[in-house]
N, C-alpha and C positions, 0 to 999 in steps of 0.2 A: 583559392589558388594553391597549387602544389609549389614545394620550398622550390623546384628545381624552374619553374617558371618565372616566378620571387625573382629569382637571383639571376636569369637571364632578362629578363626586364629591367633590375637594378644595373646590370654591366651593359647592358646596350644604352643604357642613360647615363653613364657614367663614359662612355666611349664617345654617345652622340652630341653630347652638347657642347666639347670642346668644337667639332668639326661643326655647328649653327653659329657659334660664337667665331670664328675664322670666319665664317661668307660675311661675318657683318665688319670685316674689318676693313677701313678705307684706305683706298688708294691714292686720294688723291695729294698727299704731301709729296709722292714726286711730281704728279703733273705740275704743282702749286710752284715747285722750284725753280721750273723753267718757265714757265706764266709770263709773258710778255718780253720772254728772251726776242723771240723774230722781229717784233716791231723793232724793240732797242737795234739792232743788226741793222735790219733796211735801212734805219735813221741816220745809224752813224755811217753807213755806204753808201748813201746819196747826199751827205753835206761835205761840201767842199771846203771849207774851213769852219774847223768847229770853234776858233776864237777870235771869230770874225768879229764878234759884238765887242769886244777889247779894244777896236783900231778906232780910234775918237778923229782922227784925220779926216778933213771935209773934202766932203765928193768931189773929184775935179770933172771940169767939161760940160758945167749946165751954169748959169747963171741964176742968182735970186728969180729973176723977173721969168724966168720961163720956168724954172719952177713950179713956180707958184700960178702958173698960167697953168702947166699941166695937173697938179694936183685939184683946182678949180673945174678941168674939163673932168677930171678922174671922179671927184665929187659929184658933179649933174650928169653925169653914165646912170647912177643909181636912182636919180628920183623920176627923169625918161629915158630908157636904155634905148638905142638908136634901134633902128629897122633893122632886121637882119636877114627879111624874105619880102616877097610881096608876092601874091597869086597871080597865077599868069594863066590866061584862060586860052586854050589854043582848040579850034577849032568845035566849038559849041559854045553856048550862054550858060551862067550860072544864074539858077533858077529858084523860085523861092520865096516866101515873102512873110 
């Protein structure tokens, strides 16, 4: 090789690798900074009191006993959940077998 090609080869290597070394550098330390800012936002704009869990005062306007009646129907919801459609066959047989 000629000196003069040498030494454009040496300064294009010496120019290029800073600019390969830059495309590898990440971006993602500011995404990371903001990372789950929106959720926190929505959360704290749709709670109505956020030191609700503080008030140790007992619910007024339901009794032990119906309570404990509805938290018993609220429990058997989950092991048979009720109907909440039934087929309704209007004008032809459902066929099939």
């Amino acid at each position: 090789m000629s000196p003069t090609t040498t030494s454009f080869l040496r300064l294009a290597s010496l120019l290029g690798a800073p600019c390969l070394l830059v495309a590898c550098a990440s971006t993602t330390p500011q995404l990371d900074a903001a990372f789950g800012n929106a959720v926190r936002e929505a959360r704290m704009a749709q709670t109505l009191n956020p030191k609700a869990s503080e008030n140790t005062d007992p619910v007024l306007g339901i009794d032990g006993k119906a309570g404990a009646s509805a938290q018993q129907r609220y429990q058997e919801s989950f092991q048979a959940p009720p109907k909440t459609f039934e087929i309704i066959n209007i004008g032809g047989a459902i066929t099939g077998q």
